[in-house]
PyMOL CGO cylinders between C-alpha atoms (Angstrom):
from pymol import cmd
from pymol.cgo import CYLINDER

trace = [
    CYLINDER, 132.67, 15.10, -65.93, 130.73, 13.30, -63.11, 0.3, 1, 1, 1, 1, 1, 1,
    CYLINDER, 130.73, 13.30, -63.11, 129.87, 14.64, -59.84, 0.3, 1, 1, 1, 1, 1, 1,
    CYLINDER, 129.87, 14.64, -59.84, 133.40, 12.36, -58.13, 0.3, 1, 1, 1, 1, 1, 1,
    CYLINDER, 133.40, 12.36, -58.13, 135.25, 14.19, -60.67, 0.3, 1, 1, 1, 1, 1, 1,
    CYLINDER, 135.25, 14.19, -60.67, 133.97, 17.79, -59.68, 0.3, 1, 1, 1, 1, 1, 1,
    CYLINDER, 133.97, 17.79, -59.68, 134.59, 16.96, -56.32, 0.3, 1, 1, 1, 1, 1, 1,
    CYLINDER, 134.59, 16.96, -56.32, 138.14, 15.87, -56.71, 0.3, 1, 1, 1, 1, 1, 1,
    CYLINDER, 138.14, 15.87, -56.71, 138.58, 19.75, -58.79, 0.3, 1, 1, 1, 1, 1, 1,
    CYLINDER, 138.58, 19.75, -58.79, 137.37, 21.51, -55.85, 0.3, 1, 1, 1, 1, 1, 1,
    CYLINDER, 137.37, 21.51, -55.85, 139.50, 19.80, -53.56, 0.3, 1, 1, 1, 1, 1, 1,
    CYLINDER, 139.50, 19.80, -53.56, 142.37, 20.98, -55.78, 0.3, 1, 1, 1, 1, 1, 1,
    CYLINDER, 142.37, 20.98, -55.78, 141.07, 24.41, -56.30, 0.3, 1, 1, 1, 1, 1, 1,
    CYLINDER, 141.07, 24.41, -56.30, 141.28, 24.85, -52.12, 0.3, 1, 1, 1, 1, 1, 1,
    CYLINDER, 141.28, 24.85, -52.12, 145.05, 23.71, -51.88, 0.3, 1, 1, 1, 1, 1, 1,
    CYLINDER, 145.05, 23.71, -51.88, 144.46, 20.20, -51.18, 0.3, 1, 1, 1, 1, 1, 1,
    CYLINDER, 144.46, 20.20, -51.18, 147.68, 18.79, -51.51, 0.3, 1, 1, 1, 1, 1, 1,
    CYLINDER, 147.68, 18.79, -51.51, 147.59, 15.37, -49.51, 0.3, 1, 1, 1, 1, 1, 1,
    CYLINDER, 147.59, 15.37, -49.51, 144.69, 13.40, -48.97, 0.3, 1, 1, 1, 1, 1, 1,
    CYLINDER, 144.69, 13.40, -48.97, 144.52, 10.31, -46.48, 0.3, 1, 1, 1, 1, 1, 1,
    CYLINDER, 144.52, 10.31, -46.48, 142.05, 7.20, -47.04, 0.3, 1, 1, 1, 1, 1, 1,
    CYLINDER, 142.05, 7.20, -47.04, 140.98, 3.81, -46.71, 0.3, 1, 1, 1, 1, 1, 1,
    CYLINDER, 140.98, 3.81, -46.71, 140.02, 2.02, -50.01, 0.3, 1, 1, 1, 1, 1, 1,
    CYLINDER, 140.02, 2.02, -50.01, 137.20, 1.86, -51.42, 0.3, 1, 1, 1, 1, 1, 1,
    CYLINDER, 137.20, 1.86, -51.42, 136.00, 5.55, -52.41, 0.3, 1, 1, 1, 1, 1, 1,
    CYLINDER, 136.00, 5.55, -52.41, 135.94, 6.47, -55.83, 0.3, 1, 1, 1, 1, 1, 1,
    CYLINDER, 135.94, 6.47, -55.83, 136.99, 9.81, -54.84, 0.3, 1, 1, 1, 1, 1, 1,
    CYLINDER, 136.99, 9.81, -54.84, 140.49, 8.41, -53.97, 0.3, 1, 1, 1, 1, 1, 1,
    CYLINDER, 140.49, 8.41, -53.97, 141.20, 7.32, -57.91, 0.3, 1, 1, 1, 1, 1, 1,
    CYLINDER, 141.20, 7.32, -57.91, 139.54, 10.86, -59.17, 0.3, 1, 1, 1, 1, 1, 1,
    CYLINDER, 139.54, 10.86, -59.17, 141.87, 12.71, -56.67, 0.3, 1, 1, 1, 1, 1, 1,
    CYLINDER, 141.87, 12.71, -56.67, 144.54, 11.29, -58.04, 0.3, 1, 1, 1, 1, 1, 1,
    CYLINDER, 144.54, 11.29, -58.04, 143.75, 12.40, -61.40, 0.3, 1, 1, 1, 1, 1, 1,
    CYLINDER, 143.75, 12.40, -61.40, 143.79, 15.67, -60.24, 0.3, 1, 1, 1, 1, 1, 1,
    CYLINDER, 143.79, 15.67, -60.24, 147.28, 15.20, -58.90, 0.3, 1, 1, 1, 1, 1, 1,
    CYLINDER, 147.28, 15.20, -58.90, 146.42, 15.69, -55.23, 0.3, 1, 1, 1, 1, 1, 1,
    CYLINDER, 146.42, 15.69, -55.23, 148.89, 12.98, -53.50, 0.3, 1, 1, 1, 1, 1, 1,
    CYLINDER, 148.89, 12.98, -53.50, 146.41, 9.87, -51.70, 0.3, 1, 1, 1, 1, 1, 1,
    CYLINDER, 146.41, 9.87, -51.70, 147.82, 8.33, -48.64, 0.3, 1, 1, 1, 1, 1, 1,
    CYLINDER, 147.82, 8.33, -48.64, 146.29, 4.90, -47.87, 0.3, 1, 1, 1, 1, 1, 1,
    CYLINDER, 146.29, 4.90, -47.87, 146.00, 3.34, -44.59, 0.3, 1, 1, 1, 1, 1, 1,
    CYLINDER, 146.00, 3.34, -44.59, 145.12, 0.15, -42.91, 0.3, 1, 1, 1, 1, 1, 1,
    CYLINDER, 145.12, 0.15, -42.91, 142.82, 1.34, -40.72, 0.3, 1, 1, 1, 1, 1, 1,
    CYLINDER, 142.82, 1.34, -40.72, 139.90, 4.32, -41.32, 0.3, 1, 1, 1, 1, 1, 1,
    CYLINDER, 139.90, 4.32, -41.32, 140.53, 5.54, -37.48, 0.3, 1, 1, 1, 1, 1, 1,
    CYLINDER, 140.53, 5.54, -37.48, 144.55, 6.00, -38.92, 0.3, 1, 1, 1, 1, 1, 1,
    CYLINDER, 144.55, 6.00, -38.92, 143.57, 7.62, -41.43, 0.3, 1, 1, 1, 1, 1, 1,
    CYLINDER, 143.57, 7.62, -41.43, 141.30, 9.81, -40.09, 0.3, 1, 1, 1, 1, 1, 1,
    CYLINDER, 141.30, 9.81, -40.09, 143.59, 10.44, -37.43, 0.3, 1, 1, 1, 1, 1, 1,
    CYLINDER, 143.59, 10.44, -37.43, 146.53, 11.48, -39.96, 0.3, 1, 1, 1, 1, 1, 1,
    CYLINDER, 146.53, 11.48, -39.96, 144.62, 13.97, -41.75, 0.3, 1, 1, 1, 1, 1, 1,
    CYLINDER, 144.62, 13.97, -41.75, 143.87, 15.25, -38.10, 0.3, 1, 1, 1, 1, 1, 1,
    CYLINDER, 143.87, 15.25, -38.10, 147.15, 15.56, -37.38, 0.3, 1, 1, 1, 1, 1, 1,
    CYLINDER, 147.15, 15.56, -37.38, 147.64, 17.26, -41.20, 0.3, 1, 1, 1, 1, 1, 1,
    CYLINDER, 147.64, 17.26, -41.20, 145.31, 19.77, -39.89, 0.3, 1, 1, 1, 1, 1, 1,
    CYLINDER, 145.31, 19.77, -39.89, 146.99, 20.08, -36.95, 0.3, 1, 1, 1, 1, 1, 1,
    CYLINDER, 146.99, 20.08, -36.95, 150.09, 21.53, -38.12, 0.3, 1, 1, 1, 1, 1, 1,
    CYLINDER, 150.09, 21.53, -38.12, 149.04, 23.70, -40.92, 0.3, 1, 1, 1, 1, 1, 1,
    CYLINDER, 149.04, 23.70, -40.92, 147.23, 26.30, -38.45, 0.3, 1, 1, 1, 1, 1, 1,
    CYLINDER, 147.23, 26.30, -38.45, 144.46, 26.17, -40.76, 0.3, 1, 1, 1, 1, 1, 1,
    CYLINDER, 144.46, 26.17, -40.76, 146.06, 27.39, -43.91, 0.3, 1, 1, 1, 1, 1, 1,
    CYLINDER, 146.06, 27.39, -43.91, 145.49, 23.70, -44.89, 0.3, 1, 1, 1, 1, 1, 1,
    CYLINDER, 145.49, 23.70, -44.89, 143.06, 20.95, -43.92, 0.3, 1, 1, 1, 1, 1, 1,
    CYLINDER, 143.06, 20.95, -43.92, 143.46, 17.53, -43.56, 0.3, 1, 1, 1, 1, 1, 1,
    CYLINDER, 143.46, 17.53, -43.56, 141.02, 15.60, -46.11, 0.3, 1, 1, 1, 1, 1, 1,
    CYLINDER, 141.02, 15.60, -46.11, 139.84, 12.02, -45.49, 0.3, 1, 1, 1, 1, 1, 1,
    CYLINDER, 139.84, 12.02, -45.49, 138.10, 9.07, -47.65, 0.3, 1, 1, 1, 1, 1, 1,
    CYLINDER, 138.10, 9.07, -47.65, 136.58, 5.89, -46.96, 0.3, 1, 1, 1, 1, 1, 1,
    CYLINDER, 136.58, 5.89, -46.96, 133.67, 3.49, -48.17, 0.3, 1, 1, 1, 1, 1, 1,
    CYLINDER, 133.67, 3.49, -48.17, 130.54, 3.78, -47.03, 0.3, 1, 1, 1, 1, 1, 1,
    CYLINDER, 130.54, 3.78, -47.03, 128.90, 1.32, -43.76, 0.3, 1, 1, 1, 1, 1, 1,
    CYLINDER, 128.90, 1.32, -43.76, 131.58, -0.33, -41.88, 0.3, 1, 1, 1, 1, 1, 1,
    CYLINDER, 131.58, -0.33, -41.88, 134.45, 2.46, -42.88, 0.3, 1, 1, 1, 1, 1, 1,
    CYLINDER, 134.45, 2.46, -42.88, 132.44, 5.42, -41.97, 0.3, 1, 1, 1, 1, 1, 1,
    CYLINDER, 132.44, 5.42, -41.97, 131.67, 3.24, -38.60, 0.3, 1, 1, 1, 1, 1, 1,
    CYLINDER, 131.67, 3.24, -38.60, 135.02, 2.88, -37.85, 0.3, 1, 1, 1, 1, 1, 1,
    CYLINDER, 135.02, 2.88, -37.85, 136.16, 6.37, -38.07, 0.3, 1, 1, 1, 1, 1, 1,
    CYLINDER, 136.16, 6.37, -38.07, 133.61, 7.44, -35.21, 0.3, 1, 1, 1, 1, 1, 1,
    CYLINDER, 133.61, 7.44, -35.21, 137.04, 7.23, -32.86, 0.3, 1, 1, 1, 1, 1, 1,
    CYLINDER, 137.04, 7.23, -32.86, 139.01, 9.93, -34.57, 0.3, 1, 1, 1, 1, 1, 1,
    CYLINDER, 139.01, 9.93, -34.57, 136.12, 12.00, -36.01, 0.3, 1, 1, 1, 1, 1, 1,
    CYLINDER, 136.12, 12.00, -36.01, 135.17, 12.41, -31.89, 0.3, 1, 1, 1, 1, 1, 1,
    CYLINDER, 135.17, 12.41, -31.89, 138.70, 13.18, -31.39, 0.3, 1, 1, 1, 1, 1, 1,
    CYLINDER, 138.70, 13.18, -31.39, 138.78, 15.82, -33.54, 0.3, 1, 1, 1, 1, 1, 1,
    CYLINDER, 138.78, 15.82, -33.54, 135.28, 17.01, -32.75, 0.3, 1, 1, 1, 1, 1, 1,
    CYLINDER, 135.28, 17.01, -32.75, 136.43, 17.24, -29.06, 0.3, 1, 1, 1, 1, 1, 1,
    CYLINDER, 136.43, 17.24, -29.06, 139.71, 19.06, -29.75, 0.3, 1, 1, 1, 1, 1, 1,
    CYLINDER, 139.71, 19.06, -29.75, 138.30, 21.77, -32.19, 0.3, 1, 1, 1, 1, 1, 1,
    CYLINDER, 138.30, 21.77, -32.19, 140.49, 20.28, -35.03, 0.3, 1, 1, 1, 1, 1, 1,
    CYLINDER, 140.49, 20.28, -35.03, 139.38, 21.66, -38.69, 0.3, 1, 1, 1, 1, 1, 1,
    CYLINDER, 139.38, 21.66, -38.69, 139.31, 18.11, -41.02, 0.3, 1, 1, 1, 1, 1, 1,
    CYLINDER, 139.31, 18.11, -41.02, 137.05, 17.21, -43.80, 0.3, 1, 1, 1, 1, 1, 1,
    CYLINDER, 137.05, 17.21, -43.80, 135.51, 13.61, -43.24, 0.3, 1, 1, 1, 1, 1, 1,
    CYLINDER, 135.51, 13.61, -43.24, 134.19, 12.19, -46.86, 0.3, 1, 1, 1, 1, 1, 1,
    CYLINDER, 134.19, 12.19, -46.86, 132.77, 8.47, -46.26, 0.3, 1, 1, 1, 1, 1, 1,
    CYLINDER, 132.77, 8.47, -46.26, 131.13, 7.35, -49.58, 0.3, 1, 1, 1, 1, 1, 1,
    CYLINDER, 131.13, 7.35, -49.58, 127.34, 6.33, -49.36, 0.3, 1, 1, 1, 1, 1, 1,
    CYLINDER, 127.34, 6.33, -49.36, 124.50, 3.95, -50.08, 0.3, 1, 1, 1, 1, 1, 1,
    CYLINDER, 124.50, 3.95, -50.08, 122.22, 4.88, -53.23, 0.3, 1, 1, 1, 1, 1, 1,
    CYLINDER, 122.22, 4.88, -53.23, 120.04, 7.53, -52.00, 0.3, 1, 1, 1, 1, 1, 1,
    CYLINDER, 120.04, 7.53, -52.00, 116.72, 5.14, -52.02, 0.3, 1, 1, 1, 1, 1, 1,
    CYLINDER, 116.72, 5.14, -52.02, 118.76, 3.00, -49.28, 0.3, 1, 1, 1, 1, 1, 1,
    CYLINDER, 118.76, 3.00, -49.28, 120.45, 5.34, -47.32, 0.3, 1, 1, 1, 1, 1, 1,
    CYLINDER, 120.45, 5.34, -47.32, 118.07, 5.58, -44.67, 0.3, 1, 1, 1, 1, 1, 1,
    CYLINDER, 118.07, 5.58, -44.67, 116.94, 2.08, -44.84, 0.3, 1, 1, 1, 1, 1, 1,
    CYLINDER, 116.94, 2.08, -44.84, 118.17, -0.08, -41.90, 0.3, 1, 1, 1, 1, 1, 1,
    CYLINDER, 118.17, -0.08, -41.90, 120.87, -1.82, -41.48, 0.3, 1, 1, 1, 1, 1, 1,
    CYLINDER, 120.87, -1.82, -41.48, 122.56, 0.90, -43.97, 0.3, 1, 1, 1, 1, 1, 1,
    CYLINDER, 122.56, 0.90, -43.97, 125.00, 3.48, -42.24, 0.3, 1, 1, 1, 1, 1, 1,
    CYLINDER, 125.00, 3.48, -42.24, 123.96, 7.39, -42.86, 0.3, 1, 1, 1, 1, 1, 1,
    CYLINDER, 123.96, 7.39, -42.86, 127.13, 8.75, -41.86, 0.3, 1, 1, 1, 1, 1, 1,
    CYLINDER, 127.13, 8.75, -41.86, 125.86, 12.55, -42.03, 0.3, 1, 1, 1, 1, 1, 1,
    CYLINDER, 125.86, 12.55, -42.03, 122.90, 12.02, -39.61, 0.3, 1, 1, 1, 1, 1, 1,
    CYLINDER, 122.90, 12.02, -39.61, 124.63, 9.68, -37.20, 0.3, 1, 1, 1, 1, 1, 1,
    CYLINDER, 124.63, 9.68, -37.20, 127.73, 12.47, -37.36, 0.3, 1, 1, 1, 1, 1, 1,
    CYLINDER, 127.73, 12.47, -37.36, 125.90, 15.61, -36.16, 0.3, 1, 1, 1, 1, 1, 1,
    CYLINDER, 125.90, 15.61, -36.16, 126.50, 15.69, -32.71, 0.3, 1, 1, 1, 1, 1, 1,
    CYLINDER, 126.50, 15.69, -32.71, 130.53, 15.00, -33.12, 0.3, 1, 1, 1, 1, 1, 1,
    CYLINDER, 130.53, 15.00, -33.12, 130.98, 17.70, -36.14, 0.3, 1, 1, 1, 1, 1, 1,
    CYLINDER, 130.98, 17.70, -36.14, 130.34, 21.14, -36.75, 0.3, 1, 1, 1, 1, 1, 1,
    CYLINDER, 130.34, 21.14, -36.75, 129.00, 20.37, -39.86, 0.3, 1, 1, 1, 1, 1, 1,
    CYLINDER, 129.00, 20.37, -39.86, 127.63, 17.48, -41.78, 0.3, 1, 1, 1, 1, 1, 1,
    CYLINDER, 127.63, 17.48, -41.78, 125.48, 17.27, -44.93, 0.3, 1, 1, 1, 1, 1, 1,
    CYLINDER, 125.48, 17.27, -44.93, 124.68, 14.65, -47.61, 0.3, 1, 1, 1, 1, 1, 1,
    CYLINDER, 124.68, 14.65, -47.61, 125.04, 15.81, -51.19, 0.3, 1, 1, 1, 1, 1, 1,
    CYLINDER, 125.04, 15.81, -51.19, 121.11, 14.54, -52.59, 0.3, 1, 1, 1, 1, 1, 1,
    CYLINDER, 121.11, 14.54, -52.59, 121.92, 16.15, -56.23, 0.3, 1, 1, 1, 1, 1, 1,
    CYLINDER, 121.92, 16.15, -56.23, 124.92, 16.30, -58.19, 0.3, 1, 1, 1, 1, 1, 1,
    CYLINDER, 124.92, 16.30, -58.19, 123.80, 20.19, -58.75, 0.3, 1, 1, 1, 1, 1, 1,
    CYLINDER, 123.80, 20.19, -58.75, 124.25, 20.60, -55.53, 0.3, 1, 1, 1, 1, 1, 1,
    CYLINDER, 124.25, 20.60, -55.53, 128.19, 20.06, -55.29, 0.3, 1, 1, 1, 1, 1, 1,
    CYLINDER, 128.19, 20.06, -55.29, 129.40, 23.22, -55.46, 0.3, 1, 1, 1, 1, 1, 1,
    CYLINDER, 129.40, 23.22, -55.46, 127.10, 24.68, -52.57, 0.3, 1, 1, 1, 1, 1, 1,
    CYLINDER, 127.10, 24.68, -52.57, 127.58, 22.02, -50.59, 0.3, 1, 1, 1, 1, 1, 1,
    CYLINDER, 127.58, 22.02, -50.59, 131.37, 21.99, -51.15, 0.3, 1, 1, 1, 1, 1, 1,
    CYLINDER, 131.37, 21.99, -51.15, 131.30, 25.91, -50.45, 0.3, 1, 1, 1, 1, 1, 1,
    CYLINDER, 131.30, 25.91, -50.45, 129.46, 25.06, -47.01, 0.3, 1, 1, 1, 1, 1, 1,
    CYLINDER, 129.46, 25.06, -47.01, 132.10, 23.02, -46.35, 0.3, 1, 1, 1, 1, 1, 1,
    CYLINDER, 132.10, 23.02, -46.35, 135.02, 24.56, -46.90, 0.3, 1, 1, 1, 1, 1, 1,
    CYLINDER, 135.02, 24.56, -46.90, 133.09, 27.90, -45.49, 0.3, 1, 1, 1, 1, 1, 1,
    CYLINDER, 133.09, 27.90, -45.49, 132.96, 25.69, -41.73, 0.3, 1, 1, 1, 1, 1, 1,
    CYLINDER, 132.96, 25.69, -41.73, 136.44, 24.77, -42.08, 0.3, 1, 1, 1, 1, 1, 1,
    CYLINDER, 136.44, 24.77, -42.08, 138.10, 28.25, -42.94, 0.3, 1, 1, 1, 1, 1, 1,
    CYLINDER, 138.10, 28.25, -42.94, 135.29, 30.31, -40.28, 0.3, 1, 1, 1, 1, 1, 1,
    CYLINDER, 135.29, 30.31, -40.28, 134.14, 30.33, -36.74, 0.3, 1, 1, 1, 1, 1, 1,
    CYLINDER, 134.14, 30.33, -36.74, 134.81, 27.90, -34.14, 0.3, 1, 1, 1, 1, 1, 1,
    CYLINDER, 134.81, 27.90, -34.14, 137.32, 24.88, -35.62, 0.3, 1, 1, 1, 1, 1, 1,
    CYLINDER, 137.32, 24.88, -35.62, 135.84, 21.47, -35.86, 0.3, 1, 1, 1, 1, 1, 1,
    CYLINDER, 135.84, 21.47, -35.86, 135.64, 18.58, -38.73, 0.3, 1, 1, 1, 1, 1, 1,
    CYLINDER, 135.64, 18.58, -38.73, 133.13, 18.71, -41.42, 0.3, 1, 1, 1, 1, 1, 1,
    CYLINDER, 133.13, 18.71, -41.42, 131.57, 15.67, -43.19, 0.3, 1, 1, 1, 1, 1, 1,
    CYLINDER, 131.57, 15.67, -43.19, 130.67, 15.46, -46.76, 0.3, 1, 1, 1, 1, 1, 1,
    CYLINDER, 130.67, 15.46, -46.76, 128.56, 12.27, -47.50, 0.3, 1, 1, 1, 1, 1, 1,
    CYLINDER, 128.56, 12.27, -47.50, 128.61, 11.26, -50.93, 0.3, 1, 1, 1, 1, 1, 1,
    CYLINDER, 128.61, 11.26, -50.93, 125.94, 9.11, -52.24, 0.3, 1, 1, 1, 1, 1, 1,
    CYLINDER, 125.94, 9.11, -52.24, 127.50, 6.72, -55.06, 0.3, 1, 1, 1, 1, 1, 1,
    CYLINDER, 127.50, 6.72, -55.06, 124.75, 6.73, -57.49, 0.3, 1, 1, 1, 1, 1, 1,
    CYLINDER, 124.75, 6.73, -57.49, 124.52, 11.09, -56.80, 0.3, 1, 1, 1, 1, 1, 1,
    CYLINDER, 124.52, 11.09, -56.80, 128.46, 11.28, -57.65, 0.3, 1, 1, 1, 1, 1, 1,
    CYLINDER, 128.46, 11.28, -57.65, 128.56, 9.07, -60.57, 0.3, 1, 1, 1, 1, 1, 1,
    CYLINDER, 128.56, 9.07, -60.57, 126.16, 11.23, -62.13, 0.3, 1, 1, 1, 1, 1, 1,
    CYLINDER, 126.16, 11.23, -62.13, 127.12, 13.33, -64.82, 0.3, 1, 1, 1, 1, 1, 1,
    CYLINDER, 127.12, 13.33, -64.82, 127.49, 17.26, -64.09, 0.3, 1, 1, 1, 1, 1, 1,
    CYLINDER, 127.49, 17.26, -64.09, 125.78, 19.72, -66.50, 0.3, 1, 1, 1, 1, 1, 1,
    CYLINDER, 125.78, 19.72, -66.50, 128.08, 22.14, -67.87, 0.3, 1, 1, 1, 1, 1, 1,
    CYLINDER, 128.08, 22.14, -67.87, 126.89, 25.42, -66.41, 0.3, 1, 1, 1, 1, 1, 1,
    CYLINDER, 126.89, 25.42, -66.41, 127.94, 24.21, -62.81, 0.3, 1, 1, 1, 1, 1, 1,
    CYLINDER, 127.94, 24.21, -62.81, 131.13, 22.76, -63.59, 0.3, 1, 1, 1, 1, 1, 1,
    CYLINDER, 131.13, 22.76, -63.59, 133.36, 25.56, -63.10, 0.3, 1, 1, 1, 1, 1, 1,
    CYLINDER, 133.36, 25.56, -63.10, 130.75, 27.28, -60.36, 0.3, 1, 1, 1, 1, 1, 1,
    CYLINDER, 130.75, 27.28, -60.36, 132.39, 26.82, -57.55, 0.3, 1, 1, 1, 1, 1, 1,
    CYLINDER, 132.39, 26.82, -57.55, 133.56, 30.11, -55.81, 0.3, 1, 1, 1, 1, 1, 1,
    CYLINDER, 133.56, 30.11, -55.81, 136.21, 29.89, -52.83, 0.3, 1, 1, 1, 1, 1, 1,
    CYLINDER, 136.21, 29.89, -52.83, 134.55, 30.58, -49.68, 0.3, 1, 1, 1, 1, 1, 1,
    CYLINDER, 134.55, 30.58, -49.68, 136.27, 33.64, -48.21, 0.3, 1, 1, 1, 1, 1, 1,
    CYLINDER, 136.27, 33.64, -48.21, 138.17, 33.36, -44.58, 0.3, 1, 1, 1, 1, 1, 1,
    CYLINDER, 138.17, 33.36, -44.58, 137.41, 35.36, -41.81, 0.3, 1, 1, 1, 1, 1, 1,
    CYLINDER, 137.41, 35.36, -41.81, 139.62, 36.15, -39.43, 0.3, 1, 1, 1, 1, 1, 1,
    CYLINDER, 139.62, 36.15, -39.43, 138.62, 37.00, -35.53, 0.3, 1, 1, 1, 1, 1, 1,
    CYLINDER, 138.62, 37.00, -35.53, 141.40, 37.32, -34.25, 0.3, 1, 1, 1, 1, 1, 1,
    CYLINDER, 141.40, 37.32, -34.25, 144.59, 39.97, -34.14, 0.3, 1, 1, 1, 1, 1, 1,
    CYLINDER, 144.59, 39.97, -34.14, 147.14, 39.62, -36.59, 0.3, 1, 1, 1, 1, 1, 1,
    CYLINDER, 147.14, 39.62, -36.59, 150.90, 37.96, -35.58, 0.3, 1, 1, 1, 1, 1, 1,
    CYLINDER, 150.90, 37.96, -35.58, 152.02, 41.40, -35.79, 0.3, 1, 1, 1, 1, 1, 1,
    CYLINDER, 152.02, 41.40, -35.79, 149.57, 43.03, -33.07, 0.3, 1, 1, 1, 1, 1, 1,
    CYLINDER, 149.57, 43.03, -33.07, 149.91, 40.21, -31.03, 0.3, 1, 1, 1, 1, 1, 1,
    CYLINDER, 149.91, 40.21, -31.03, 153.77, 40.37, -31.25, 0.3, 1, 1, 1, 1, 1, 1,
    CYLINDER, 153.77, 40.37, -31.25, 153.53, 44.51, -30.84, 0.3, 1, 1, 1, 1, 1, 1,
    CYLINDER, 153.53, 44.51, -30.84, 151.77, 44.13, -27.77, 0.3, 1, 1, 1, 1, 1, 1,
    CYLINDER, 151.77, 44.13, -27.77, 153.95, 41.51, -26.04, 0.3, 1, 1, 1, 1, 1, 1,
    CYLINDER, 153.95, 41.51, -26.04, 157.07, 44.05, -27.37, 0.3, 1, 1, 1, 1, 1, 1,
    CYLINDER, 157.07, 44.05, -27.37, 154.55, 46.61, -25.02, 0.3, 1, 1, 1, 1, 1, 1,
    CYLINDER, 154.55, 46.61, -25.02, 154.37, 44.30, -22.48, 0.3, 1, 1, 1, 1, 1, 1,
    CYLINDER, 154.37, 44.30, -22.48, 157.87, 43.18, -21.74, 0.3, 1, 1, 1, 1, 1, 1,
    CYLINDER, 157.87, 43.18, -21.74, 159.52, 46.53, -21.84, 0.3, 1, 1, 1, 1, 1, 1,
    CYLINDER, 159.52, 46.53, -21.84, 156.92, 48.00, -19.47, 0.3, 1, 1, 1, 1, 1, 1,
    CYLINDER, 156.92, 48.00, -19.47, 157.97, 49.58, -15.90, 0.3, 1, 1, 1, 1, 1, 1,
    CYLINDER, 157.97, 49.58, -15.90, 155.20, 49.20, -13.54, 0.3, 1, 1, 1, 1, 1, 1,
    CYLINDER, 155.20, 49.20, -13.54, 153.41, 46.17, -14.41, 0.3, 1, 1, 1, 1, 1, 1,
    CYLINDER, 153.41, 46.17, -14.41, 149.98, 45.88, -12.32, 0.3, 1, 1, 1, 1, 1, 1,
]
cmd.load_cgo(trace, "trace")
C-alpha cells in the first residue's frame, strides 16, 4: 500500500462518501478504489466550491473533500478556499504537490504555506509515516473548535511511497467535541420561553 492509498482509507474510515475534484491527483483514482464516489469538475474554484456547499448542508456530520494537481490547480482554488475561510465553512482542500526537493523552489506553488492565512489549518505531509498524524490533525480541525477549511498538501514523490506495515491500520478517529447545547436543551428552553407570562 502506498502513502495515496492510505490516504484514500482514511478518507473512507471518516464517512467520506463524495469527493469533488479537478484531474490530475492521484488521490482521485485511489478514492475510487475505495468506493468513495469522485465528482469531477471543469473548474478547481467549482469544485472547491461544491464540496463547500457539501459541507454546508451536512452541519458538520460530513465534510466536503476536494482534489486537484499541484501549481496552477491549487492557484486557482484561492477563490473558494477564501470563501470558505471567510464564512467559517469546515472543507478539506487536498492539492497534490511538487517533489519535496522542489517544493519551495521558485516558480513552484507551496499550497500549504501560501494557504495559512485563508485556513484554519494547513500542513504538508514531508513523510509517508507521517499520514496518519497528519490526517488525525486534520480531521481533528474539521470536527473541533471554530469551523474553517483545512489543507492537506501531498507531495507526489511522499505519497507514492510505500507505507510500512505497522502504520497502515494506525489511524485513530479524532474524537468530536461539542460546545454547544444539545437540540434538545435548545428546543426545552424555547418550549420555556414561549409559554412564559411575564417576559422582561
Amino acid at each position: 500500500m502506498n502513502g495515496t492509498a492510505l490516504i484514500a482509507k482514511i478518507l473512507k474510515l471518516e464517512g467520506t462518501e463524495i469527493i469533488t475534484c479537478f484531474p490530475s491527483n492521484p488521490l482521485i483514482e485511489a478514492s475510487s478504489k475505495e468506493d468513495i464516489r469522485v465528482i469531477s469538475f471543469r473548474h478547481e474554484r467549482g469544485a472547491l466550491m461544491a464540496a463547500d456547499g457539501y459541507s454546508r448542508t451536512s452541519d458538520r456530520q460530513k465534510f466536503g473533500v476536494c482534489l486537484v494537481q499541484s501549481q496552477a490547480g491549487a492557484e486557482n482554488s484561492v477563490g473558494a478556499l477564501s470563501q470558505a475561510y471567510a464564512d467559517n465553512i469546515p472543507v478539506l482542500f487536498m492539492p497534490g504537490a511538487p517533489t519535496l526537493d522542489k517544493i519551495s523552489v521558485k516558480p513552484n506553488f507551496w499550497a500549504s504555506k501560501i494557504y495559512e492565512p485563508v485556513s484554519k489549518y494547513a500542513e504538508t505531509i514531508l513523510k509517508v509515516e507521517d499520514i496518519p498524524n497528519v490526517m488525525r490533525r486534520a480531521f481533528h480541525h474539521l470536527k473541533n473548535g471554530k469551523p474553517g477549511p483545512v489543507v492537506v498538501e501531498m507531495p507526489q514523490d511522499v505519497c507514492s511511497q510505500e507505507v510500512p506495515v505497522q502504520i497502515e491500520n494506525s489511524y485513530h478517529s479524532p474524537k468530536r467535541h461539542t460546545y454547544r447545547p444539545s437540540k434538545k436543551a435548545i428546543e426545552d428552553a424555547s418550549n420555556i420561553i414561549h409559554d412564559s407570562k411575564n417576559v422582561m
